[in-house]
mmCIF file as Biopython writes it, N, C-alpha, C and O atoms, coordinates in Angstrom:
data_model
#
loop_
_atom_site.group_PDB
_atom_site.id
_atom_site.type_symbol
_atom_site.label_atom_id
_atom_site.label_alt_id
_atom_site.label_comp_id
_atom_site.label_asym_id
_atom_site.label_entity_id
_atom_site.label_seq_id
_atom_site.pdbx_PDB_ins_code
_atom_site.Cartn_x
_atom_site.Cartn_y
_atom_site.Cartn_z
_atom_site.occupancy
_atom_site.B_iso_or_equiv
_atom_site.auth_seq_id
_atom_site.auth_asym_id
_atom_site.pdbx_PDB_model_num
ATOM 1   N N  . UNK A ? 1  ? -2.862 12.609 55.534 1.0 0.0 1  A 1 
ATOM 2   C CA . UNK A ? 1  ? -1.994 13.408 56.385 1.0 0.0 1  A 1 
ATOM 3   C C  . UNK A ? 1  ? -1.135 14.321 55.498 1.0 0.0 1  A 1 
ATOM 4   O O  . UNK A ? 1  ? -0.578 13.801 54.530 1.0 0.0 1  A 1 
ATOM 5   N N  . UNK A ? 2  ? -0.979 15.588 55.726 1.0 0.0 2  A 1 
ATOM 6   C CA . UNK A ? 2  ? -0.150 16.607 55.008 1.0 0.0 2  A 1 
ATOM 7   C C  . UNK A ? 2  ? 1.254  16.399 55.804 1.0 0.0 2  A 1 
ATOM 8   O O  . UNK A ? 2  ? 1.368  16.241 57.020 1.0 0.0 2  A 1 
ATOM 9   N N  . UNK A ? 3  ? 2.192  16.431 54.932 1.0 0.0 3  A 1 
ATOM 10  C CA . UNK A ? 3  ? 3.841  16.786 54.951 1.0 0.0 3  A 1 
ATOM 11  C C  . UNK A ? 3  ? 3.632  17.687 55.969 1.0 0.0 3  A 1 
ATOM 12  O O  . UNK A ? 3  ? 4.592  17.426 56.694 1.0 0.0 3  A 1 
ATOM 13  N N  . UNK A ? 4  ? 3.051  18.536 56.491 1.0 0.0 4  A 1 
ATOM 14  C CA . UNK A ? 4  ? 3.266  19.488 57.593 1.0 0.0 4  A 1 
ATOM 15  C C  . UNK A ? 4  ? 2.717  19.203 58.510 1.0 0.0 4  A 1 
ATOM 16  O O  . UNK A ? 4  ? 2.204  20.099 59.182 1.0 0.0 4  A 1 
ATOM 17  N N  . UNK A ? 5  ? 2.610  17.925 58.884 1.0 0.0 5  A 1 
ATOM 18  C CA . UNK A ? 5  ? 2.417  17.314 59.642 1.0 0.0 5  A 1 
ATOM 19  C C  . UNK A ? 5  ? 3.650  15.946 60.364 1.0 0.0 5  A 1 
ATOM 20  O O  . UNK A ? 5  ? 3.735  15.296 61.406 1.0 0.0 5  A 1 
ATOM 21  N N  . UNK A ? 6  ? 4.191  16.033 59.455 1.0 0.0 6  A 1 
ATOM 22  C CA . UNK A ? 6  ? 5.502  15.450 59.716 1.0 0.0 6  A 1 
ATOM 23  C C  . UNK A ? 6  ? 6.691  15.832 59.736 1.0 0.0 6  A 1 
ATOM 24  O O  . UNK A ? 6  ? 7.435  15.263 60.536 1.0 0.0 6  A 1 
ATOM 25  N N  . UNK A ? 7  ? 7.438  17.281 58.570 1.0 0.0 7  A 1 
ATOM 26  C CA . UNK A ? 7  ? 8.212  17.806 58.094 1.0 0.0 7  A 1 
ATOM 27  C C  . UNK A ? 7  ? 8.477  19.189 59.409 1.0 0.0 7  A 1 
ATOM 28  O O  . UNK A ? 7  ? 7.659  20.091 59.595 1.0 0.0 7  A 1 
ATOM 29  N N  . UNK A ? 8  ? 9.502  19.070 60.006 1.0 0.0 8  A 1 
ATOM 30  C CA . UNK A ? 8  ? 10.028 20.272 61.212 1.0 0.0 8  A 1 
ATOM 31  C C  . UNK A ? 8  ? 10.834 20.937 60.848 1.0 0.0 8  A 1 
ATOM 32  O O  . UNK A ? 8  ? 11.707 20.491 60.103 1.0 0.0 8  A 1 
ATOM 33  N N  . UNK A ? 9  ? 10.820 21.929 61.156 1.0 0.0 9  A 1 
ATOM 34  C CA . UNK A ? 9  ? 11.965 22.778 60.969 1.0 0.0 9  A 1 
ATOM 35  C C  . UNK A ? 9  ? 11.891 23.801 62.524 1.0 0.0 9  A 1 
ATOM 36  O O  . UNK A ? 9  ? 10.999 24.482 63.030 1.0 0.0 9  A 1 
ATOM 37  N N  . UNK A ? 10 ? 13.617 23.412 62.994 1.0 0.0 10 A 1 
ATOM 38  C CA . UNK A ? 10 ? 13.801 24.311 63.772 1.0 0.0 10 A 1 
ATOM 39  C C  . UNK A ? 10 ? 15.057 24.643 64.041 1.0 0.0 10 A 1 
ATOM 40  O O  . UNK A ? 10 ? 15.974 23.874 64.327 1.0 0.0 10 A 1 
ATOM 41  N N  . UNK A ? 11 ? 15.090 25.858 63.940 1.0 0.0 11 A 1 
ATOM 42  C CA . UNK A ? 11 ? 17.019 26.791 63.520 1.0 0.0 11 A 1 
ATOM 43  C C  . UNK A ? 11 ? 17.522 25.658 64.660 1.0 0.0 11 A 1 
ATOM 44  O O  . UNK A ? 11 ? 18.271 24.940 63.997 1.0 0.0 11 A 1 
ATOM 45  N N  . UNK A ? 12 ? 17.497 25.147 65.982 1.0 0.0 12 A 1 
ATOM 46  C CA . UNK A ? 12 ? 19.129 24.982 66.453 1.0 0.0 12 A 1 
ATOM 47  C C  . UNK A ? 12 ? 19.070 23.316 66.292 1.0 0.0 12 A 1 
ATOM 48  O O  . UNK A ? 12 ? 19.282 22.527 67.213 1.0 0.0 12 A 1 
ATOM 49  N N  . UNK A ? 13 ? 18.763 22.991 65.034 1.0 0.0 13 A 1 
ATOM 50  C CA . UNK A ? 13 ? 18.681 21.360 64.772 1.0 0.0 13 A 1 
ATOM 51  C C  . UNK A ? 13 ? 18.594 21.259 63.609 1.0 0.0 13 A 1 
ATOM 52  O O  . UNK A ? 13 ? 17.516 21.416 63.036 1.0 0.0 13 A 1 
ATOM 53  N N  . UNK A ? 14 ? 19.833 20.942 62.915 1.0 0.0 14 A 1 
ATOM 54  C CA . UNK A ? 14 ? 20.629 20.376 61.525 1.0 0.0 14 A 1 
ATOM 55  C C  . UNK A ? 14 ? 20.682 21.935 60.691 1.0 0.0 14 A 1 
ATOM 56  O O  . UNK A ? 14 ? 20.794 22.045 59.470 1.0 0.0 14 A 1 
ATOM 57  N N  . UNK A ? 15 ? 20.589 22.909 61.518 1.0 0.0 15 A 1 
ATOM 58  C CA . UNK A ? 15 ? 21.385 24.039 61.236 1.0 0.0 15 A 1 
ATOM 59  C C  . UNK A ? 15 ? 19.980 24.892 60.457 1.0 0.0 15 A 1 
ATOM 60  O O  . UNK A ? 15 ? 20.115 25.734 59.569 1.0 0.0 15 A 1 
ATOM 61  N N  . UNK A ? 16 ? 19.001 24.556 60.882 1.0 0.0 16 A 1 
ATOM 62  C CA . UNK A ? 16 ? 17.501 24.565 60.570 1.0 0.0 16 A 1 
ATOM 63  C C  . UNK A ? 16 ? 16.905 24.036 58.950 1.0 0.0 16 A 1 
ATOM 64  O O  . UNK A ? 16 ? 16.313 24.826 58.214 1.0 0.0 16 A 1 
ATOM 65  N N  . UNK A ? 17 ? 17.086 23.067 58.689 1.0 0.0 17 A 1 
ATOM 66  C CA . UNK A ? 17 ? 16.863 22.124 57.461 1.0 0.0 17 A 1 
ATOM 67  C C  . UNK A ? 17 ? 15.558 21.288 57.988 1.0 0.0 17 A 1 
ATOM 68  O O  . UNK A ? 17 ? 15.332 20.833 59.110 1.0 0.0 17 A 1 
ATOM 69  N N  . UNK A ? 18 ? 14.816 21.244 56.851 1.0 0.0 18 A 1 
ATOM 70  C CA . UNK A ? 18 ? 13.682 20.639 57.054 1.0 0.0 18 A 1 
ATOM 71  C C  . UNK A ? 18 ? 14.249 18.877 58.037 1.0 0.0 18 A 1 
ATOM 72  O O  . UNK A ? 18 ? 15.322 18.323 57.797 1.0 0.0 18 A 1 
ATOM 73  N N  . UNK A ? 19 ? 13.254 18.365 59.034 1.0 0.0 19 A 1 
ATOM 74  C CA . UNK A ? 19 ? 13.551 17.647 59.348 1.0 0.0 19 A 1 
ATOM 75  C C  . UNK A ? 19 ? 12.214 16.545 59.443 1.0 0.0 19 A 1 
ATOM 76  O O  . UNK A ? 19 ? 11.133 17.108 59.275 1.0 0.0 19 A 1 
ATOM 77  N N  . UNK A ? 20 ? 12.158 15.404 59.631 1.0 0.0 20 A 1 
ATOM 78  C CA . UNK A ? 20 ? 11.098 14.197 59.598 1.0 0.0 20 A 1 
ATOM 79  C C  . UNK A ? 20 ? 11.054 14.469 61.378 1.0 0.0 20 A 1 
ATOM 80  O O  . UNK A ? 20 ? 11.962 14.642 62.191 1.0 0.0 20 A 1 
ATOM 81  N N  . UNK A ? 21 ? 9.806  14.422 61.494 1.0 0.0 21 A 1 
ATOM 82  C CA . UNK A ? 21 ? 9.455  14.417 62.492 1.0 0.0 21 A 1 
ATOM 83  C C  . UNK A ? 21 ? 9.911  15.197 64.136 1.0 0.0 21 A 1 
ATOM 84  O O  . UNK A ? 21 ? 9.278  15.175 65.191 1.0 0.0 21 A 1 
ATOM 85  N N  . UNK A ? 22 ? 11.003 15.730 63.869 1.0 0.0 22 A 1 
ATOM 86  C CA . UNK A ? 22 ? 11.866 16.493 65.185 1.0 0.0 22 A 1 
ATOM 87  C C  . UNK A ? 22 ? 13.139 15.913 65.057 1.0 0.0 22 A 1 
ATOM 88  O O  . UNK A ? 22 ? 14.102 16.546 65.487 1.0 0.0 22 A 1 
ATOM 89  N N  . UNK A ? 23 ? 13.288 14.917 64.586 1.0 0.0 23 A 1 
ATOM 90  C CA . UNK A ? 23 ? 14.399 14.301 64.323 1.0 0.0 23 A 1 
ATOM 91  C C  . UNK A ? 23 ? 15.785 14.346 63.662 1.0 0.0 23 A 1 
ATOM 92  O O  . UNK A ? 23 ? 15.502 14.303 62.464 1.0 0.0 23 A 1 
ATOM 93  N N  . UNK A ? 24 ? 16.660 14.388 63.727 1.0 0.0 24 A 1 
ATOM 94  C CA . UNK A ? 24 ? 17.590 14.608 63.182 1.0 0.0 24 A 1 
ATOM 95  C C  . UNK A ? 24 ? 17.993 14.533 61.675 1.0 0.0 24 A 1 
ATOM 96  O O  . UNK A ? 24 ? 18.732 15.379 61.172 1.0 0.0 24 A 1 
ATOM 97  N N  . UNK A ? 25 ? 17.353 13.243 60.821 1.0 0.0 25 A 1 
ATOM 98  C CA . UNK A ? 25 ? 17.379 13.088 59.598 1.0 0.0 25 A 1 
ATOM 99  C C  . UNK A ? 25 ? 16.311 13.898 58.792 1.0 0.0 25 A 1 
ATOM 100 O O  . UNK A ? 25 ? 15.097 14.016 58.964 1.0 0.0 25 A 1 
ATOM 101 N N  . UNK A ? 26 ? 17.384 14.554 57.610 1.0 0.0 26 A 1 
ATOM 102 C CA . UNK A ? 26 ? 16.569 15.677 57.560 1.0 0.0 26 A 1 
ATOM 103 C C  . UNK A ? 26 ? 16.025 15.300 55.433 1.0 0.0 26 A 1 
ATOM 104 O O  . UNK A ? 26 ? 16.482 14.636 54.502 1.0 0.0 26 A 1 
ATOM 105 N N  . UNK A ? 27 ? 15.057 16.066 55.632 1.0 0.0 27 A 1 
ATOM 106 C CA . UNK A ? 27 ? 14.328 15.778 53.831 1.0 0.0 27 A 1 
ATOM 107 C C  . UNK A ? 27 ? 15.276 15.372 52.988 1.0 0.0 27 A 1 
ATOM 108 O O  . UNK A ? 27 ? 15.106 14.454 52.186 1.0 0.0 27 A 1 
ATOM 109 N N  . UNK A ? 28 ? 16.507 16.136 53.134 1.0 0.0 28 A 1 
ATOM 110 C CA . UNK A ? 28 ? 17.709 16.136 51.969 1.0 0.0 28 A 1 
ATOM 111 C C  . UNK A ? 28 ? 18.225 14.527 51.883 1.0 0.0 28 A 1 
ATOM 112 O O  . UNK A ? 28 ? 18.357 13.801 50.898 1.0 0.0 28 A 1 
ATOM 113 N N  . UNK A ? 29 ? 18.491 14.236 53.488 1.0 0.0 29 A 1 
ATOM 114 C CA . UNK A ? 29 ? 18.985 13.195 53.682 1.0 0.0 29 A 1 
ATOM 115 C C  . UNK A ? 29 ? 18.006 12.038 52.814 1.0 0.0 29 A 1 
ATOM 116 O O  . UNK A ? 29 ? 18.456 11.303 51.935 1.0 0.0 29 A 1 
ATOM 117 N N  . UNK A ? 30 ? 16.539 12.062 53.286 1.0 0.0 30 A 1 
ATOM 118 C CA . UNK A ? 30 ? 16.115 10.973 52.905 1.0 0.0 30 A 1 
ATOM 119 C C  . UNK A ? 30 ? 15.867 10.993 50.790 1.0 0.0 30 A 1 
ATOM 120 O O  . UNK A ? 30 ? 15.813 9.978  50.096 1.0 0.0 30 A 1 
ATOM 121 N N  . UNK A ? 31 ? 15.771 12.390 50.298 1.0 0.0 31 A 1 
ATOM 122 C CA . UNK A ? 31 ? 15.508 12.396 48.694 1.0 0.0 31 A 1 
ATOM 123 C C  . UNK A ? 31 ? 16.924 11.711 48.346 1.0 0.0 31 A 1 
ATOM 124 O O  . UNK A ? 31 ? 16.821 10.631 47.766 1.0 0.0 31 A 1 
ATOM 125 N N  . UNK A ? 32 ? 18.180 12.149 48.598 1.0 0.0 32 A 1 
ATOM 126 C CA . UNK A ? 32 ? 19.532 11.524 48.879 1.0 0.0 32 A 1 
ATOM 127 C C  . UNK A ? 32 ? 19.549 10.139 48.938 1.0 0.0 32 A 1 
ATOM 128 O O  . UNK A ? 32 ? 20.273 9.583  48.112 1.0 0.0 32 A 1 
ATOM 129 N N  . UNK A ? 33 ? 19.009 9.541  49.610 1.0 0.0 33 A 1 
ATOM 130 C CA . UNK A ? 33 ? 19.493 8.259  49.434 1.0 0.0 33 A 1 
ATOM 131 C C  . UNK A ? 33 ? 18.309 7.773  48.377 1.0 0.0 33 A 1 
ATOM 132 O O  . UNK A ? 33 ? 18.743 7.030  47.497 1.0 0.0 33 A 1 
ATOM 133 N N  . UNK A ? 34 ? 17.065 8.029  48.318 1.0 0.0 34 A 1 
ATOM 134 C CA . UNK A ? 34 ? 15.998 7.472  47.140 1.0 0.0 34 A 1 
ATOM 135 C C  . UNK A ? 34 ? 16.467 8.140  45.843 1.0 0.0 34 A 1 
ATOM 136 O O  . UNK A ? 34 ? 15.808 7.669  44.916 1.0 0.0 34 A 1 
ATOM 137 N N  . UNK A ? 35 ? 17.712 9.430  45.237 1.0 0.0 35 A 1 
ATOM 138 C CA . UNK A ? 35 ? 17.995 9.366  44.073 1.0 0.0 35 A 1 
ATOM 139 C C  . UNK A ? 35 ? 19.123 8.416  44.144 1.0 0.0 35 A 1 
ATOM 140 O O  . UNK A ? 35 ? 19.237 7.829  43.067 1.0 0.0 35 A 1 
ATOM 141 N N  . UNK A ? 36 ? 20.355 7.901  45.375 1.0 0.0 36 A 1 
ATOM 142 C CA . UNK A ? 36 ? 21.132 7.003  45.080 1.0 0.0 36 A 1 
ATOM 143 C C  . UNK A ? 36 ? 20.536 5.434  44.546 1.0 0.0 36 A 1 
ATOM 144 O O  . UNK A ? 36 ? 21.061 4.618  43.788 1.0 0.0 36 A 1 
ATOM 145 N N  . UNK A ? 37 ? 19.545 5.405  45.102 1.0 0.0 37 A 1 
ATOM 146 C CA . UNK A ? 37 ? 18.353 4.046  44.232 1.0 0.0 37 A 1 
ATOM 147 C C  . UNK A ? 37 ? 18.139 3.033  45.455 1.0 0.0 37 A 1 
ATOM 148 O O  . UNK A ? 37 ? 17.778 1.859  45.537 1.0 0.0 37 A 1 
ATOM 149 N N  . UNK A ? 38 ? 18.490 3.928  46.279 1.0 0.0 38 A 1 
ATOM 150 C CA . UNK A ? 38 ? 17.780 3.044  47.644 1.0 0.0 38 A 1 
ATOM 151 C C  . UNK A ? 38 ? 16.495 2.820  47.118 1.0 0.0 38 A 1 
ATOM 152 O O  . UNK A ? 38 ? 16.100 3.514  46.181 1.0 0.0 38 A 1 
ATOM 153 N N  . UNK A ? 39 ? 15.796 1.937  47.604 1.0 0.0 39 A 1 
ATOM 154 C CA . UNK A ? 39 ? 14.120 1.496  47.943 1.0 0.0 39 A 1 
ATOM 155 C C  . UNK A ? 39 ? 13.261 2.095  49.251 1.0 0.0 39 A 1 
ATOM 156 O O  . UNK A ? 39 ? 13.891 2.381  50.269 1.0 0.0 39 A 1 
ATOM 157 N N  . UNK A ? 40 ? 12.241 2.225  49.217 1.0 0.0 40 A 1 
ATOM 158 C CA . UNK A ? 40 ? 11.542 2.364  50.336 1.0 0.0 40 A 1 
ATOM 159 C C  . UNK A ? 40 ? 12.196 1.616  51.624 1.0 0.0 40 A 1 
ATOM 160 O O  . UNK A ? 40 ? 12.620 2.038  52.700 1.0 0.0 40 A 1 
ATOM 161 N N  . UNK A ? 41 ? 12.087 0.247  51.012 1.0 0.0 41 A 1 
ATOM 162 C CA . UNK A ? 41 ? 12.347 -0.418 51.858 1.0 0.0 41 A 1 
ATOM 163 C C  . UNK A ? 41 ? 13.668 -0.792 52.256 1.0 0.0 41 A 1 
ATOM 164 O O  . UNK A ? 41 ? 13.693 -1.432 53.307 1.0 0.0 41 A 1 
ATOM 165 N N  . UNK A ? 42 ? 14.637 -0.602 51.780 1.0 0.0 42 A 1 
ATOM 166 C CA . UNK A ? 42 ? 15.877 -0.210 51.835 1.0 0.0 42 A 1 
ATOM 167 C C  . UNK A ? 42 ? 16.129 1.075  53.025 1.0 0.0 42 A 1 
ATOM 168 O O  . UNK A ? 42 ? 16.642 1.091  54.144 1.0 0.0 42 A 1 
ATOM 169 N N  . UNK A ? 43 ? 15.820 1.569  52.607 1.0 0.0 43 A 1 
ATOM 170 C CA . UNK A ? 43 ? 15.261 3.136  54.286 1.0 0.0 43 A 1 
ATOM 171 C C  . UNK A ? 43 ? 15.012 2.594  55.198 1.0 0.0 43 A 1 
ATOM 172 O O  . UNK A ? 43 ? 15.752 2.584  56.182 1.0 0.0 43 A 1 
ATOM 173 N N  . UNK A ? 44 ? 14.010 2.052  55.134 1.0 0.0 44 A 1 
ATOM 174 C CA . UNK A ? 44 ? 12.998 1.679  56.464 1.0 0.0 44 A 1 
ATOM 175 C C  . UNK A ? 44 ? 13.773 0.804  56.978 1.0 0.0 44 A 1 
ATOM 176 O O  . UNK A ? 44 ? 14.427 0.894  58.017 1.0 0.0 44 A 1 
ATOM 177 N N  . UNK A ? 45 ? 13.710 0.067  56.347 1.0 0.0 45 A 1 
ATOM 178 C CA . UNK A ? 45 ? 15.528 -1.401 56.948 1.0 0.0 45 A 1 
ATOM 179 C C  . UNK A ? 45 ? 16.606 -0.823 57.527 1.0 0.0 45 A 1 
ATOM 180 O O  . UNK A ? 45 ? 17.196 -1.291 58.501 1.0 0.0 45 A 1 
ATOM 181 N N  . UNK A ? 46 ? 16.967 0.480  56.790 1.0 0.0 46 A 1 
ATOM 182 C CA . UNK A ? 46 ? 18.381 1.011  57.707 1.0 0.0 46 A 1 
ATOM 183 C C  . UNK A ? 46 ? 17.837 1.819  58.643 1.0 0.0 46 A 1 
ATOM 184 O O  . UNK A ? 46 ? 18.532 1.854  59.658 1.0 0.0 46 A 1 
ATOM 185 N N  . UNK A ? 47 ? 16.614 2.650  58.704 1.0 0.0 47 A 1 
ATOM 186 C CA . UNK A ? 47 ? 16.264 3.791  59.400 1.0 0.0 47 A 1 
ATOM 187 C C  . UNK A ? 47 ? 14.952 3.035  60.228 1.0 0.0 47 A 1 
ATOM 188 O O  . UNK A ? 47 ? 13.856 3.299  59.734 1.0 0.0 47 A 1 
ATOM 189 N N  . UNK A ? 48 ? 14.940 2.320  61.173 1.0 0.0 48 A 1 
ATOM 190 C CA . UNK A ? 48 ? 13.533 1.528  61.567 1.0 0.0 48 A 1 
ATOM 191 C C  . UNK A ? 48 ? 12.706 2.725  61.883 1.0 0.0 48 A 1 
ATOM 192 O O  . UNK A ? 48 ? 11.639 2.939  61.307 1.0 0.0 48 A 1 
ATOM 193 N N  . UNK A ? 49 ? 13.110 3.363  62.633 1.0 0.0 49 A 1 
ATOM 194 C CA . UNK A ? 49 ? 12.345 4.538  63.270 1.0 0.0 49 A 1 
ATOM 195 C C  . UNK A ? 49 ? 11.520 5.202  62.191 1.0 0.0 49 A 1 
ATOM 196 O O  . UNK A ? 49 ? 10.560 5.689  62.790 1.0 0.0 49 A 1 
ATOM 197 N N  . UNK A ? 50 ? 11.418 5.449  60.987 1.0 0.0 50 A 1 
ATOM 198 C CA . UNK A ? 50 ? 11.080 6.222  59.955 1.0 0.0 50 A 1 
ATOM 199 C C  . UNK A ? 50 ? 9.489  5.343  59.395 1.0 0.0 50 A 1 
ATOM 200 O O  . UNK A ? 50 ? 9.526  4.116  59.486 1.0 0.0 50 A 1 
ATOM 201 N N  . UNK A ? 51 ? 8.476  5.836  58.973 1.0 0.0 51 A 1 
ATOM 202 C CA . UNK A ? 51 ? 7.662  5.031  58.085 1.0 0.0 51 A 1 
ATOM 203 C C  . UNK A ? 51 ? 7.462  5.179  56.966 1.0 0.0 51 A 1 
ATOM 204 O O  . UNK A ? 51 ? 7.862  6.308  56.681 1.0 0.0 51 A 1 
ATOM 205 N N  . UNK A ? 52 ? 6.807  4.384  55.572 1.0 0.0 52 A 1 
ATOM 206 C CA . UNK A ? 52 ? 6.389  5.041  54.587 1.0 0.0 52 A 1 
ATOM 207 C C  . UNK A ? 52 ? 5.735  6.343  54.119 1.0 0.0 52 A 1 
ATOM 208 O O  . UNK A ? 52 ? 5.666  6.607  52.919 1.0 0.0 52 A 1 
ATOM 209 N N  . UNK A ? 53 ? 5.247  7.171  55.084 1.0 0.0 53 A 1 
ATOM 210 C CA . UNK A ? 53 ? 4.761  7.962  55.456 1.0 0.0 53 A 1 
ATOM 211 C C  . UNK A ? 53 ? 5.696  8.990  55.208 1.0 0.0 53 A 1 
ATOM 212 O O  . UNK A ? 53 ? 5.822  9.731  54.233 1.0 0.0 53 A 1 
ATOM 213 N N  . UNK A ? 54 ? 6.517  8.876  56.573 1.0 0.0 54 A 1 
ATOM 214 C CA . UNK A ? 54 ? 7.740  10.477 56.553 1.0 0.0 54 A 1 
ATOM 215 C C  . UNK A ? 54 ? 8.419  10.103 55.352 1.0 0.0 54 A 1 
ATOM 216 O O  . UNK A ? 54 ? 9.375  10.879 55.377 1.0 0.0 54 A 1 
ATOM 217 N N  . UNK A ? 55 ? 8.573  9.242  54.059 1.0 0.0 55 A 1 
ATOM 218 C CA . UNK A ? 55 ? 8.943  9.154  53.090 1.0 0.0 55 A 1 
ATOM 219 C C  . UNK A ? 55 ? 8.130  9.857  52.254 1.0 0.0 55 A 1 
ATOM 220 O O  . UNK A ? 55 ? 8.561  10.798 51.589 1.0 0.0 55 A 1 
ATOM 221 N N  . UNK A ? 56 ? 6.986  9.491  52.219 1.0 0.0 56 A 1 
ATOM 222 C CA . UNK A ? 56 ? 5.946  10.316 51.309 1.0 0.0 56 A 1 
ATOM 223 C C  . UNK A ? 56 ? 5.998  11.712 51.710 1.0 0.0 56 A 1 
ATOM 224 O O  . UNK A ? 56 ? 5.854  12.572 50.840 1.0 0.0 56 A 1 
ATOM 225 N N  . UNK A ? 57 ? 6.183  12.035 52.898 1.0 0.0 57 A 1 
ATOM 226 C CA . UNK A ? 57 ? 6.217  13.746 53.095 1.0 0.0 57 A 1 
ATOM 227 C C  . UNK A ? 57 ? 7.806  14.485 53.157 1.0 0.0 57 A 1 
ATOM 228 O O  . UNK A ? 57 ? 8.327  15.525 53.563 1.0 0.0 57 A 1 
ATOM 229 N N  . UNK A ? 58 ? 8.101  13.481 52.617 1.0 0.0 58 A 1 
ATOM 230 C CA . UNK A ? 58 ? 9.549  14.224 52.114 1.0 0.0 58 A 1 
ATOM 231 C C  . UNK A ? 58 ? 9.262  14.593 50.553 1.0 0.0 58 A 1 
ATOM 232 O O  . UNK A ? 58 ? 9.272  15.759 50.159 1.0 0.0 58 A 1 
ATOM 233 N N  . UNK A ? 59 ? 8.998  13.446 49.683 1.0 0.0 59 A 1 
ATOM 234 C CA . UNK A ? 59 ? 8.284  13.783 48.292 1.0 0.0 59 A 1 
ATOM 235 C C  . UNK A ? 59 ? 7.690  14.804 48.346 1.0 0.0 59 A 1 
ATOM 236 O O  . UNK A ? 59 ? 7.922  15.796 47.656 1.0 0.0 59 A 1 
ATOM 237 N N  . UNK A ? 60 ? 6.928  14.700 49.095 1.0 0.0 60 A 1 
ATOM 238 C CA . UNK A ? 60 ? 5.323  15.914 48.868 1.0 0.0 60 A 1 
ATOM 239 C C  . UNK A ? 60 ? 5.809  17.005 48.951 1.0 0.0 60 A 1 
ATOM 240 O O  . UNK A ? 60 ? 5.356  17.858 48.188 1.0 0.0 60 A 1 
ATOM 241 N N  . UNK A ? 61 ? 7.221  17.504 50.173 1.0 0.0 61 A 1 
ATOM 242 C CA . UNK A ? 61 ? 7.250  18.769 50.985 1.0 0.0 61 A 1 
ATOM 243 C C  . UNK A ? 61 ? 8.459  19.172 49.579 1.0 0.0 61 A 1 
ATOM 244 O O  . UNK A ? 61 ? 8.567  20.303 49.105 1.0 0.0 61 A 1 
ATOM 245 N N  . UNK A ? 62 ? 9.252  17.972 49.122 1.0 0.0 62 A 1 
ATOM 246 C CA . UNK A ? 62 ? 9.757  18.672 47.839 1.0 0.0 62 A 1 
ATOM 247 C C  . UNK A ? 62 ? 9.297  19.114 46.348 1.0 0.0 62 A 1 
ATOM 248 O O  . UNK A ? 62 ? 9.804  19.782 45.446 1.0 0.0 62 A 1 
ATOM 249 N N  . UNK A ? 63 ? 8.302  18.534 46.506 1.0 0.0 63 A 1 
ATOM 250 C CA . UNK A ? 63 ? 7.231  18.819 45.203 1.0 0.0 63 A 1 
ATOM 251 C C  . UNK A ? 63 ? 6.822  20.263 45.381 1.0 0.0 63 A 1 
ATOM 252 O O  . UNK A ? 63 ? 6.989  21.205 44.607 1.0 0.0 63 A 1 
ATOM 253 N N  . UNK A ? 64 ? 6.178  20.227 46.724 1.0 0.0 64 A 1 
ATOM 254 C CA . UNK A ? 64 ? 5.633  21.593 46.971 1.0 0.0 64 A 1 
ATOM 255 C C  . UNK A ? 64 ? 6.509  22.855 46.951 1.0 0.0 64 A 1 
ATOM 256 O O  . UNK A ? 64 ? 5.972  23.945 46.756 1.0 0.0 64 A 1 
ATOM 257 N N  . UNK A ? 65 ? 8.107  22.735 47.185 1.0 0.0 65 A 1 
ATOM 258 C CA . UNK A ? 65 ? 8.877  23.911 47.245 1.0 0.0 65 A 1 
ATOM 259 C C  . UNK A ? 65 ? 9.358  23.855 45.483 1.0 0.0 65 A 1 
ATOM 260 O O  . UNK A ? 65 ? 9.896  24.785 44.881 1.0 0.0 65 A 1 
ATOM 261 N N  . UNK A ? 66 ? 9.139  23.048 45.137 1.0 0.0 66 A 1 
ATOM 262 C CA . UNK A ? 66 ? 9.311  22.986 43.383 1.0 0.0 66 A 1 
ATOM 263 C C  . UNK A ? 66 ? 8.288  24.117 42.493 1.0 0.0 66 A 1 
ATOM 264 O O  . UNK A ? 66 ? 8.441  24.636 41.387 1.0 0.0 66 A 1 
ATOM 265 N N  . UNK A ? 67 ? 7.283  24.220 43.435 1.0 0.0 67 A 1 
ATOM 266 C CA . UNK A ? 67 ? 5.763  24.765 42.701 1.0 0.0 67 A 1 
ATOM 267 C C  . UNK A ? 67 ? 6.203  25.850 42.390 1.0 0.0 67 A 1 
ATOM 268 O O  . UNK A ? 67 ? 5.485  26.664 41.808 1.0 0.0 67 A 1 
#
């Protein structure tokens, strides 16, 4: 599955910042807490709604704007 398949963006929701799924928590949020040294599973525990997945396409979708 490609990051653009999970990763939204739309201007009148979080001020148009990439977002996981339509959802409110947005890429920043989740790289944010995995450089504070959260765990995967540390996320997923606080955020149930979220999977390993919209984690990996937060990585991916920031790798890719790195290129």
């Amino acid at each position: 599955m490609s990051y653009k398949d999970i990763i939204t963006i739309q201007s009148g929701k979080r001020s148009g910042k990439p977002c996981i799924r339509g959802m409110r928590i947005t890429v920043y949020d989740v790289l944010s807490y995995l450089a504070s040294g959260m765990t995967y599973e540390e996320i997923l525990n606080y955020f149930p709604y979220l999977t390993k997945e919209d984690i990996l396409a937060c990585l991916s979708y920031a790798a890719d704007r790195e290129r």
